[in-house]
N, CA, C and O atoms as a CHARMM CRD file, in Angstrom:
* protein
*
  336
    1    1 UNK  N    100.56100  83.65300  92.05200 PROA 1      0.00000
    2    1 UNK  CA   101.17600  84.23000  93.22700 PROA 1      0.00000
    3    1 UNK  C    101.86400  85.54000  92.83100 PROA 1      0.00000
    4    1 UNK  O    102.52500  85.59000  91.79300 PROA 1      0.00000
    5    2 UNK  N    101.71300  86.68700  93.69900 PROA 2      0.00000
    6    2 UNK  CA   102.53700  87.79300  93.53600 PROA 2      0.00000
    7    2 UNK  C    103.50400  88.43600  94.34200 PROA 2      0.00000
    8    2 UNK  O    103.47800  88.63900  95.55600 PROA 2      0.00000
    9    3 UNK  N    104.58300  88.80400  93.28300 PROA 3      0.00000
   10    3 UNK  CA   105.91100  88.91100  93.93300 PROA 3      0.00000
   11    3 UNK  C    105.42600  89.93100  95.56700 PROA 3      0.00000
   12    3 UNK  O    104.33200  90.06400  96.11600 PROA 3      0.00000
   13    4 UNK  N    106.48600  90.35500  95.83600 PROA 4      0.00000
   14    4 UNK  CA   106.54200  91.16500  96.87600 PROA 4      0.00000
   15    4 UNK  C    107.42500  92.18600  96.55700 PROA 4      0.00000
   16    4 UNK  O    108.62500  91.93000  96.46500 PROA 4      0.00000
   17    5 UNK  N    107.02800  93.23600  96.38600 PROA 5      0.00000
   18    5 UNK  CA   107.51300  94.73100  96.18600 PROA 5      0.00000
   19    5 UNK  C    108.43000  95.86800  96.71500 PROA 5      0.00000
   20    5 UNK  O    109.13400  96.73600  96.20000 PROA 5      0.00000
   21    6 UNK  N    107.99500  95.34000  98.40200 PROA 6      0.00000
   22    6 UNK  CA   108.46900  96.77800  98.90300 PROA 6      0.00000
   23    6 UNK  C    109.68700  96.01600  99.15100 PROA 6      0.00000
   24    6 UNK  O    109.89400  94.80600  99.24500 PROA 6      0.00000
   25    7 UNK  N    110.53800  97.17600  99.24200 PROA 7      0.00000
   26    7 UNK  CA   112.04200  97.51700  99.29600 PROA 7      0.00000
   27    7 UNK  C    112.50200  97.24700 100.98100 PROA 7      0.00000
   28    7 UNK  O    111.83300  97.76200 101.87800 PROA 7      0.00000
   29    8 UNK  N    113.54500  96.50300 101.24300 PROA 8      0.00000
   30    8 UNK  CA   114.45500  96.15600 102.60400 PROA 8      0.00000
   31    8 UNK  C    114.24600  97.51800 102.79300 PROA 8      0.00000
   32    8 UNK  O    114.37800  98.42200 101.96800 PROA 8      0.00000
   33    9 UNK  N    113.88600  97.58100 104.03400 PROA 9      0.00000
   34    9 UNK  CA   114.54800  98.96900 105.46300 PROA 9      0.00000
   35    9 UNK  C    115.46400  98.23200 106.11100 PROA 9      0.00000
   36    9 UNK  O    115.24100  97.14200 106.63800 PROA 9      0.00000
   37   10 UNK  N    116.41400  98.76100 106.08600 PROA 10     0.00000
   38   10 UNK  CA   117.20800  98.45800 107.52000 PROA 10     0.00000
   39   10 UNK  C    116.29600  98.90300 108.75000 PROA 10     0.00000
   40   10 UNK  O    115.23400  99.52600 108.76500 PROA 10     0.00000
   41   11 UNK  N    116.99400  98.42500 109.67100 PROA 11     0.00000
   42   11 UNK  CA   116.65100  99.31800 111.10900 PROA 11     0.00000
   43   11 UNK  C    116.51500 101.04500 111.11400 PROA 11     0.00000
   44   11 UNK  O    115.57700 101.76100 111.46600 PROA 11     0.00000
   45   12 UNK  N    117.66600 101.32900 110.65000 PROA 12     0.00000
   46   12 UNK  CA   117.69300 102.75800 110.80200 PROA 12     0.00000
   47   12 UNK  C    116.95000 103.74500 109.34400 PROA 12     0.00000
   48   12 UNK  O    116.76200 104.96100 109.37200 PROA 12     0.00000
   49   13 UNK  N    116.68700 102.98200 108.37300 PROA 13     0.00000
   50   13 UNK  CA   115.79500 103.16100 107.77300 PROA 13     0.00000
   51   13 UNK  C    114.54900 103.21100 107.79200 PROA 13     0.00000
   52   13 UNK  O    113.88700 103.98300 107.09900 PROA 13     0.00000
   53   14 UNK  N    113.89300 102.03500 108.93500 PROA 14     0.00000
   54   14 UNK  CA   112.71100 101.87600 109.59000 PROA 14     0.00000
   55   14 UNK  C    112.27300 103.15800 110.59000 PROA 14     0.00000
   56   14 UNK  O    111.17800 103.68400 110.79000 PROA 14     0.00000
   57   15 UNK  N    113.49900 103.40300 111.08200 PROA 15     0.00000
   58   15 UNK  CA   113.44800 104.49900 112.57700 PROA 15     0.00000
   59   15 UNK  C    113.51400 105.87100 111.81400 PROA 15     0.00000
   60   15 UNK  O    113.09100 106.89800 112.34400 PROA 15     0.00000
   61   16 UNK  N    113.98200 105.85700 110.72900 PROA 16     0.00000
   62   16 UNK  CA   113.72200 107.49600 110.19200 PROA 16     0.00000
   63   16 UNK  C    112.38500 107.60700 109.07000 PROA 16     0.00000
   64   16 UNK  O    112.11200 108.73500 108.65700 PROA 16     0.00000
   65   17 UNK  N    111.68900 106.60900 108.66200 PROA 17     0.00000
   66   17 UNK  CA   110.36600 106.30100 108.27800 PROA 17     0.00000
   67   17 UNK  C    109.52300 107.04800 109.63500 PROA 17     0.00000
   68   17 UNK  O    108.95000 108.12900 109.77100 PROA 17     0.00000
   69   18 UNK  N    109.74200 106.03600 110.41200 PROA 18     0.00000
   70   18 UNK  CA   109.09900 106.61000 111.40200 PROA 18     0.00000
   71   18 UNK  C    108.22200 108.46300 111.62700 PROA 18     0.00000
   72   18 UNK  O    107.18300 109.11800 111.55500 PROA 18     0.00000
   73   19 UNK  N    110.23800 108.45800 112.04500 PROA 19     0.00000
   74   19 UNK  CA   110.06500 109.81100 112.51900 PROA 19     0.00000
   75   19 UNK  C    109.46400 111.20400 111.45000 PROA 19     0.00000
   76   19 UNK  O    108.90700 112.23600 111.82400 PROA 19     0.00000
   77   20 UNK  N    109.84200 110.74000 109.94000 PROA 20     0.00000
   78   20 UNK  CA   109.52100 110.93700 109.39600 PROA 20     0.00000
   79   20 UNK  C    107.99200 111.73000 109.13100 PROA 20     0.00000
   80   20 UNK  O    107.58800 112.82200 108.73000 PROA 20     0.00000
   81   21 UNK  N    107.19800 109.86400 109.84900 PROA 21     0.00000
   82   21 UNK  CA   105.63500 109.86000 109.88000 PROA 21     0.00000
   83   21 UNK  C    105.25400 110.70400 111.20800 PROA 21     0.00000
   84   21 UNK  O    104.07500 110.90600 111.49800 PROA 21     0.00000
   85   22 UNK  N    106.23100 111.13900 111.92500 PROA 22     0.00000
   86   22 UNK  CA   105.85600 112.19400 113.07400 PROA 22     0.00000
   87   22 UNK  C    105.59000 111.32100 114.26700 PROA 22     0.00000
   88   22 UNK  O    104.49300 111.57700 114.76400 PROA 22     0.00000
   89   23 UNK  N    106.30200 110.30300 114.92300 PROA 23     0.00000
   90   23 UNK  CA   106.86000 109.83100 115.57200 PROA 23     0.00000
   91   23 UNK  C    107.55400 110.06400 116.69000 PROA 23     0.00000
   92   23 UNK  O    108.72300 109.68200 116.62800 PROA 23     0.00000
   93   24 UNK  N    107.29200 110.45800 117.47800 PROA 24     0.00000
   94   24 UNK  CA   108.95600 111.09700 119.04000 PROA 24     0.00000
   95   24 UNK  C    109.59300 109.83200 119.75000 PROA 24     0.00000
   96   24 UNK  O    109.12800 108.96900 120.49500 PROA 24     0.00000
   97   25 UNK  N    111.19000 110.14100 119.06800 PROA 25     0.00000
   98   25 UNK  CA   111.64000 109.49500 119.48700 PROA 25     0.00000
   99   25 UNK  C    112.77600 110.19900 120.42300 PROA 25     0.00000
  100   25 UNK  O    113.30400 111.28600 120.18400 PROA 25     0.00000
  101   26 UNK  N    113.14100 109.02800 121.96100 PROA 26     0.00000
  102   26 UNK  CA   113.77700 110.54400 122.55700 PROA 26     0.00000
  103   26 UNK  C    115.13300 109.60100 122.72300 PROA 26     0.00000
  104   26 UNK  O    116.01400 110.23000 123.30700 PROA 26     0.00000
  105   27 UNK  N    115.44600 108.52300 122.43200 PROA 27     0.00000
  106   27 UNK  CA   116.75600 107.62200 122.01600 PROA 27     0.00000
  107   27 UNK  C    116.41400 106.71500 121.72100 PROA 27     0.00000
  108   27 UNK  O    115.57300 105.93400 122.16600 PROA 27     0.00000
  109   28 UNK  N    117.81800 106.73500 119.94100 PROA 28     0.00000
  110   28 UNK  CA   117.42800 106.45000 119.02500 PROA 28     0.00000
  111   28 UNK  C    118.16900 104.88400 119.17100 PROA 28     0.00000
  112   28 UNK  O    117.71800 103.91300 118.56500 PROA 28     0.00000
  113   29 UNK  N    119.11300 104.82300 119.87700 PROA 29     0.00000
  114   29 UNK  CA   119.22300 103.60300 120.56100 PROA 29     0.00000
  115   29 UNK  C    118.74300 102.17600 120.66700 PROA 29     0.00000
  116   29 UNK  O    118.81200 101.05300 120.16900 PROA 29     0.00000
  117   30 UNK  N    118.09400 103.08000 121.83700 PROA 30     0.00000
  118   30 UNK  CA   116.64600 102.04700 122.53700 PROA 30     0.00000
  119   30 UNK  C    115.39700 102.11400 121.61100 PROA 30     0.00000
  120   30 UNK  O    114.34200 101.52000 121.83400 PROA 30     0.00000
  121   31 UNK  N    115.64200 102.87600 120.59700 PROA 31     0.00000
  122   31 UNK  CA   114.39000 102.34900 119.22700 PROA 31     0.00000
  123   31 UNK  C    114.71900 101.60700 118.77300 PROA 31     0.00000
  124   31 UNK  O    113.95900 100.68600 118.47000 PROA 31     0.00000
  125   32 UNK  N    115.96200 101.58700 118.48800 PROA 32     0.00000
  126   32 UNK  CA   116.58600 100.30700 117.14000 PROA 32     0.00000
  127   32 UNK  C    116.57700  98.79400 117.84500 PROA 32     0.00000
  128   32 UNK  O    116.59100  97.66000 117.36700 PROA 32     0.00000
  129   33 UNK  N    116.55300  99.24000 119.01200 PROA 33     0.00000
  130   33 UNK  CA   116.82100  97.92900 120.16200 PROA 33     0.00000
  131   33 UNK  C    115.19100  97.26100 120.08800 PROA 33     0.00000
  132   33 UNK  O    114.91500  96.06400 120.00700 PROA 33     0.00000
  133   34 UNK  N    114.11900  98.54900 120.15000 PROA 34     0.00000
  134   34 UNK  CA   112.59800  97.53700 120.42000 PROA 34     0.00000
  135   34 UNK  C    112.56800  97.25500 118.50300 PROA 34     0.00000
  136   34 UNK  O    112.00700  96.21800 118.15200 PROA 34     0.00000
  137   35 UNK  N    112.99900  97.92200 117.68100 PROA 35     0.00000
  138   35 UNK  CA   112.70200  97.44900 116.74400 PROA 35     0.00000
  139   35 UNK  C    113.16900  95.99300 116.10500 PROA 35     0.00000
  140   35 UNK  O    112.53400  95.11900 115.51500 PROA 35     0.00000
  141   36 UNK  N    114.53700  96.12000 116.47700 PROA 36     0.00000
  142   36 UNK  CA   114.66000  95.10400 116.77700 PROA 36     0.00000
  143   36 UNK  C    114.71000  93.37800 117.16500 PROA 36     0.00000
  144   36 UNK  O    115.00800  92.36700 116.52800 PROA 36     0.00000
  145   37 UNK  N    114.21100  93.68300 118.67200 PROA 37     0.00000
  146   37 UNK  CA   113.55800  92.82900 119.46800 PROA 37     0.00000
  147   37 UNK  C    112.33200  92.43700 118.44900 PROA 37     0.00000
  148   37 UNK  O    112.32900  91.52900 117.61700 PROA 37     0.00000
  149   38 UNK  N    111.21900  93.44300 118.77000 PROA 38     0.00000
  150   38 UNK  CA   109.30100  93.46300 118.18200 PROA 38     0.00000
  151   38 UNK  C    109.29100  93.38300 117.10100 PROA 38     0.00000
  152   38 UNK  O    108.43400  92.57000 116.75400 PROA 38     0.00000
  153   39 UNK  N    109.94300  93.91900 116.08900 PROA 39     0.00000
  154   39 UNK  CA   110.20900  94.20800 114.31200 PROA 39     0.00000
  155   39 UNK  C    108.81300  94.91400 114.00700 PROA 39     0.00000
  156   39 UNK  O    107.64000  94.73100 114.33200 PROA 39     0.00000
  157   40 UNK  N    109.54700  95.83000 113.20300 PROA 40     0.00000
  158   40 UNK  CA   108.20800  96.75400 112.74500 PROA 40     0.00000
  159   40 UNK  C    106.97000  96.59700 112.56600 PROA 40     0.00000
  160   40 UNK  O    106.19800  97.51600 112.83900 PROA 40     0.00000
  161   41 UNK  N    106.49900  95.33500 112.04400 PROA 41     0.00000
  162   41 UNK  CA   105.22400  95.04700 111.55600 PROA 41     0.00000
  163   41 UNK  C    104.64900  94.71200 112.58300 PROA 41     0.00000
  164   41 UNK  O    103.46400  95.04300 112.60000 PROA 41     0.00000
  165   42 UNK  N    105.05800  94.11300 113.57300 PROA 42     0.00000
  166   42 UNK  CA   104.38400  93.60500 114.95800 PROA 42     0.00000
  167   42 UNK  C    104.08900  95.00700 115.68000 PROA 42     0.00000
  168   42 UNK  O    102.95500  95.15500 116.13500 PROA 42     0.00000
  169   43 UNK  N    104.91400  95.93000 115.80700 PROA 43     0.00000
  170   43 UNK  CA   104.68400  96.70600 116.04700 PROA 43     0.00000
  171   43 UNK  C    103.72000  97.63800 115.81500 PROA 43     0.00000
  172   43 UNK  O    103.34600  98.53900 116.56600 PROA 43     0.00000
  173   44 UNK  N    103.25900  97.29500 114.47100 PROA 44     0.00000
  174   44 UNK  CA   102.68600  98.46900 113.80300 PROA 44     0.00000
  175   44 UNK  C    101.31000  98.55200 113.97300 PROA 44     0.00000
  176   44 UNK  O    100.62500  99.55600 113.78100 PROA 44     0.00000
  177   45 UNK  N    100.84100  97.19000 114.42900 PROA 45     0.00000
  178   45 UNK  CA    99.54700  96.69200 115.20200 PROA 45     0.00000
  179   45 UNK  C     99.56900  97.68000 116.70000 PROA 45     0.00000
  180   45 UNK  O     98.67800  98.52900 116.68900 PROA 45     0.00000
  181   46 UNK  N    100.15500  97.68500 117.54000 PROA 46     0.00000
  182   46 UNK  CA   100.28000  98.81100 118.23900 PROA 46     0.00000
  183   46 UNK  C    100.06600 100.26400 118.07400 PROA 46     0.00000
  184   46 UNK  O     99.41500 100.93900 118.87100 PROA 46     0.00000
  185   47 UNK  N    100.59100 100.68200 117.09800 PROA 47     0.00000
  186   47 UNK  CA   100.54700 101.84900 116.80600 PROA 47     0.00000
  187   47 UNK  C     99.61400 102.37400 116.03600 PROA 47     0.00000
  188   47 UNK  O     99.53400 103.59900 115.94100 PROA 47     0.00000
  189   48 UNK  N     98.71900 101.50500 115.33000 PROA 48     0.00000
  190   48 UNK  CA    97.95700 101.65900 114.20500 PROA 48     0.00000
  191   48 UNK  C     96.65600 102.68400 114.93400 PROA 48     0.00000
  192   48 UNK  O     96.29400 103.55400 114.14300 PROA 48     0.00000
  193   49 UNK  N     95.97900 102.71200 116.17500 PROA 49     0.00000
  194   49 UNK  CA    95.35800 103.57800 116.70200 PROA 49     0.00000
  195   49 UNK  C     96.07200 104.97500 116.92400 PROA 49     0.00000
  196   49 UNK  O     95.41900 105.99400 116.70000 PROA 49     0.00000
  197   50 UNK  N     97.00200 105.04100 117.23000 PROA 50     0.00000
  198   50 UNK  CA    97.85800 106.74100 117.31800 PROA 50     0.00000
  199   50 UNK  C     98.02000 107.15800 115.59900 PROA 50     0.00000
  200   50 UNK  O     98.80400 108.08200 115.37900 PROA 50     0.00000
  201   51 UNK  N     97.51600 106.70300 114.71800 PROA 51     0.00000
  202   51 UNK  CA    97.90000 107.45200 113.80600 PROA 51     0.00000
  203   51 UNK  C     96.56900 108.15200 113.56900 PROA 51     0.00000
  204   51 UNK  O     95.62300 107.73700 114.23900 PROA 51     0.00000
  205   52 UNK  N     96.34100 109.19900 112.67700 PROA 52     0.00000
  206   52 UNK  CA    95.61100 110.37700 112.35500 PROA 52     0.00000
  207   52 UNK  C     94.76000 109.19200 111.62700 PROA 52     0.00000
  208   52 UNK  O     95.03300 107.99600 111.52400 PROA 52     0.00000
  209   53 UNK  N     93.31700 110.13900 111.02500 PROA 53     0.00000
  210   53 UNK  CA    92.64800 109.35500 110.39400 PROA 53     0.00000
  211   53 UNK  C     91.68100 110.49300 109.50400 PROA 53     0.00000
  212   53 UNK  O     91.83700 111.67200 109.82300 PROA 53     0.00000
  213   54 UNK  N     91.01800 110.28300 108.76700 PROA 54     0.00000
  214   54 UNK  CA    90.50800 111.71200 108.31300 PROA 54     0.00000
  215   54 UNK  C     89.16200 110.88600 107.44400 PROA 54     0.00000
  216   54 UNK  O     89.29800 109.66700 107.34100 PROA 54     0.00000
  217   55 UNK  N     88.24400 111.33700 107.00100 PROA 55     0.00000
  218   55 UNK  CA    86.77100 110.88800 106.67500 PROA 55     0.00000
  219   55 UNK  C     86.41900 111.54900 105.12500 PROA 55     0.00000
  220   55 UNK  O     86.06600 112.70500 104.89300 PROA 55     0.00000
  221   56 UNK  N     86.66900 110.24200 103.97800 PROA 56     0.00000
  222   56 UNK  CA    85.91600 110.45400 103.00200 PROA 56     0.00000
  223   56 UNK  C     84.76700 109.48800 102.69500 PROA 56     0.00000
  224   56 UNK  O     84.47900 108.37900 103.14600 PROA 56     0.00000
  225   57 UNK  N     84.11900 110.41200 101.62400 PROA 57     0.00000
  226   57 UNK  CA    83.36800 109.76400 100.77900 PROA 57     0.00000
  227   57 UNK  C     83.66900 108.32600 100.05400 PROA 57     0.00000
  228   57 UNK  O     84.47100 108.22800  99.12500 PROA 57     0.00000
  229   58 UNK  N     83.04700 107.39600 100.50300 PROA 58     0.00000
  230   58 UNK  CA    83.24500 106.26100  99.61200 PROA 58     0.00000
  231   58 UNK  C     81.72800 106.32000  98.61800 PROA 58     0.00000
  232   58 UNK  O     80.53100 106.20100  98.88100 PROA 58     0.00000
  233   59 UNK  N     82.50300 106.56100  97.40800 PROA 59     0.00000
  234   59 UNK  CA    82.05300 106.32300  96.30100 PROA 59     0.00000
  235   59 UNK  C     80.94800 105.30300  95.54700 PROA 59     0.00000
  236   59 UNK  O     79.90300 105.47100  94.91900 PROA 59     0.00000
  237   60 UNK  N     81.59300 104.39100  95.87500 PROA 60     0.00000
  238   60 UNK  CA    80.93300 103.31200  95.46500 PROA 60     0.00000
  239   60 UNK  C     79.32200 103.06400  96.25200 PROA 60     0.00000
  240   60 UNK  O     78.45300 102.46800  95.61500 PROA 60     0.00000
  241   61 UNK  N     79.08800 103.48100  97.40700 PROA 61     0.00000
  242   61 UNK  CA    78.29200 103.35600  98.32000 PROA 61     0.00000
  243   61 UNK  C     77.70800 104.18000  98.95600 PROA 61     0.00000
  244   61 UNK  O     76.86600 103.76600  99.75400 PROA 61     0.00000
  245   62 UNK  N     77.93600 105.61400  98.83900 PROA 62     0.00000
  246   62 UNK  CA    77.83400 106.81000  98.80900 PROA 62     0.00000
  247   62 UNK  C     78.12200 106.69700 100.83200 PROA 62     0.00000
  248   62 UNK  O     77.13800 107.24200 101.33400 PROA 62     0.00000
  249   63 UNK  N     78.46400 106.52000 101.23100 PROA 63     0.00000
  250   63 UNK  CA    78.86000 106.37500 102.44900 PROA 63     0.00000
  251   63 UNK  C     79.81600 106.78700 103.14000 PROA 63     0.00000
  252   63 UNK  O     80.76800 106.15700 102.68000 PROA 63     0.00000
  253   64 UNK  N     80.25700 107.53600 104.07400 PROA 64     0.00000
  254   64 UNK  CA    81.59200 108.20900 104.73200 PROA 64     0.00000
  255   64 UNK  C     82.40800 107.26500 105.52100 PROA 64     0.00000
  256   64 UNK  O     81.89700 106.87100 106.56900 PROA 64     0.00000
  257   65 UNK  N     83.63000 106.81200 105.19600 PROA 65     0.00000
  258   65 UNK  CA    84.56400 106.06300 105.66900 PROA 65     0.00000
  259   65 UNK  C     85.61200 106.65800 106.42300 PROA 65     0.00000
  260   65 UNK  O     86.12400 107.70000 106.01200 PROA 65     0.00000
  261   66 UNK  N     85.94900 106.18000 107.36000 PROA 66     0.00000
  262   66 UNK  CA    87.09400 106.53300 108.05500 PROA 66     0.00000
  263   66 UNK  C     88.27500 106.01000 107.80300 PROA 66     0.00000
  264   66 UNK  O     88.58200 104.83600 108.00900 PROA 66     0.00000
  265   67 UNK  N     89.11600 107.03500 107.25800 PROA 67     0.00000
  266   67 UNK  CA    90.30800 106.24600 106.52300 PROA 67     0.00000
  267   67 UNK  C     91.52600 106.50800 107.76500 PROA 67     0.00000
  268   67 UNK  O     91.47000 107.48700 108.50900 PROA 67     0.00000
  269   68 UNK  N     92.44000 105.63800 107.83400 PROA 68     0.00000
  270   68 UNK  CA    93.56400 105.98200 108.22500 PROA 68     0.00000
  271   68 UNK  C     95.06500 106.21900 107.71100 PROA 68     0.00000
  272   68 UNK  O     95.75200 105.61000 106.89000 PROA 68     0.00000
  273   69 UNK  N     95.24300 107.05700 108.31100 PROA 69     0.00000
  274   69 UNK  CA    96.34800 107.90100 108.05200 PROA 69     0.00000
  275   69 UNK  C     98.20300 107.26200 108.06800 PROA 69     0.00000
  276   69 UNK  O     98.50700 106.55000 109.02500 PROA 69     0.00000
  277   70 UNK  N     99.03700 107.49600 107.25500 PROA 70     0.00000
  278   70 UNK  CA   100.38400 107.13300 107.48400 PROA 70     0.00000
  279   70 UNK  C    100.81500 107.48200 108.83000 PROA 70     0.00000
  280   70 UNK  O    101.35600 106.76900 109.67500 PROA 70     0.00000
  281   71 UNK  N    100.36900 109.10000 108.89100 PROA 71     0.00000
  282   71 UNK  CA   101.18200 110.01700 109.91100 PROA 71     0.00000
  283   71 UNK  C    100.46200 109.45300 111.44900 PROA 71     0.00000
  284   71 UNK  O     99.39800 108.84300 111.54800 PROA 71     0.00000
  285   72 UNK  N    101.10800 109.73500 112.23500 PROA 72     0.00000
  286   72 UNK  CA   100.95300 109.93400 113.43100 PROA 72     0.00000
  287   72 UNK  C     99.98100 111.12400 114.03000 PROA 72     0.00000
  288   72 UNK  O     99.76900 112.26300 113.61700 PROA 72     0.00000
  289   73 UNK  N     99.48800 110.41800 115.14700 PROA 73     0.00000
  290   73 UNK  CA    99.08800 112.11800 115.85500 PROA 73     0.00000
  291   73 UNK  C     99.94500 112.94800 116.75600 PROA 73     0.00000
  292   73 UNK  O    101.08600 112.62300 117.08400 PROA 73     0.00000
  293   74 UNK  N     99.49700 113.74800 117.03600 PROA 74     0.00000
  294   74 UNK  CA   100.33200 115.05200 117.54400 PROA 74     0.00000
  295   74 UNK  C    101.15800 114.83800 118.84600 PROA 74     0.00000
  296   74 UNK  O    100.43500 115.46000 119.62500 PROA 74     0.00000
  297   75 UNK  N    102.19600 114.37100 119.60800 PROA 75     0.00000
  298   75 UNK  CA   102.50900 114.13200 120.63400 PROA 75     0.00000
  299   75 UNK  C    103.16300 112.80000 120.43400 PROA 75     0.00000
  300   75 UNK  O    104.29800 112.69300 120.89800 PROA 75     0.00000
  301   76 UNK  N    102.44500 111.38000 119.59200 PROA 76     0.00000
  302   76 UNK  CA   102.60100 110.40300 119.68600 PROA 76     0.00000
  303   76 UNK  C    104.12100 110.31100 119.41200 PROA 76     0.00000
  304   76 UNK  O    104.83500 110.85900 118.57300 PROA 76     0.00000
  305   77 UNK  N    104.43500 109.20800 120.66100 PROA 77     0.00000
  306   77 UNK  CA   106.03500 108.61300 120.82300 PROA 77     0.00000
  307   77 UNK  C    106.14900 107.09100 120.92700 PROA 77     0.00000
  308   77 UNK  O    105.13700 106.45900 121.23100 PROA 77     0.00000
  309   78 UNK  N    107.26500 106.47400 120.70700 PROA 78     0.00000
  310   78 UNK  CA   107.55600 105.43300 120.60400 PROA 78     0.00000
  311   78 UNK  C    106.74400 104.78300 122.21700 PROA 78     0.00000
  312   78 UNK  O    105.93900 103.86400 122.36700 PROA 78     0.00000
  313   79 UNK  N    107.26600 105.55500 123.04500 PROA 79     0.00000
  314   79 UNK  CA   107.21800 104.89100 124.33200 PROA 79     0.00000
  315   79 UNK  C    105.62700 104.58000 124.70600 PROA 79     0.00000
  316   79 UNK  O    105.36400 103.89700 125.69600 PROA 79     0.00000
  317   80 UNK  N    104.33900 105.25000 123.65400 PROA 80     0.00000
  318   80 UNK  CA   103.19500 104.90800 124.34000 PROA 80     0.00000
  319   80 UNK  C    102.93200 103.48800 123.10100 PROA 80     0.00000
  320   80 UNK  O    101.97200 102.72900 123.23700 PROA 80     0.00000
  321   81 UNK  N    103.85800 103.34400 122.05000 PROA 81     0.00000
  322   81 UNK  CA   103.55700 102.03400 121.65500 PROA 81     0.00000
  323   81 UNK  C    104.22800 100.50800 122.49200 PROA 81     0.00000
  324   81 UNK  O    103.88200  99.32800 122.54900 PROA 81     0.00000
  325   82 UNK  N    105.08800 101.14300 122.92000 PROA 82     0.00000
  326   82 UNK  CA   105.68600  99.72600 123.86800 PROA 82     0.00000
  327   82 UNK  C    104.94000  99.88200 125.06000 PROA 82     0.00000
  328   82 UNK  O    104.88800  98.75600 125.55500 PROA 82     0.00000
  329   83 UNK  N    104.45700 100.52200 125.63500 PROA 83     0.00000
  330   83 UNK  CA   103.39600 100.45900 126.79200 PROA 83     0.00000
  331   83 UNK  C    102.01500  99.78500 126.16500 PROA 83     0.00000
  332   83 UNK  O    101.50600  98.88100 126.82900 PROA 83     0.00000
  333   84 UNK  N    101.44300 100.14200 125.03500 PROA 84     0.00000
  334   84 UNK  CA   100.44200  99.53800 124.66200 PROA 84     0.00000
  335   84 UNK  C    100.83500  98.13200 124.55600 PROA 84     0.00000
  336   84 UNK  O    100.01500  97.28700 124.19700 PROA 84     0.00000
């Protein structure tokens, strides 16, 4: 069995990750509140289509993969992941 690695976020650690990843948030409030409530990872199933994605070479197979991206796309805000 293997440990588990990543490091506690708080909430407001989570919400400046975020924004970080290019995120709009327009109160920071009512983020901490759905984060909260939903908790990031549930969330992140939501959001996982608004992020960027960009196309390499896979190697092994000589084949073009669509990878996805940390960041966000251009516009994307909290509010079209709680609508999704």
């Amino acid at each position: 069995m293997s440990l588990y690695t990543k490091p506690f976020l708080t909430l407001e650690q989570q919400l400046s990750v975020l924004k970080a990843r290019g995120l709009s948030v327009s109160d920071d409030v009512a983020a901490l509140a759905c984060l909260s409530r939903f908790a990031y990872y549930r969330l992140s199933a939501y959001w996982y289509p608004l992020r960027e994605t960009t196309v390499v070479a896979h190697v092994a197979s000589g084949r073009m993969v669509v990878q996805r991206l940390d960041h966000f796309k251009a516009d994307t805000n909290l509010q079209q992941v709680i609508h999704l």
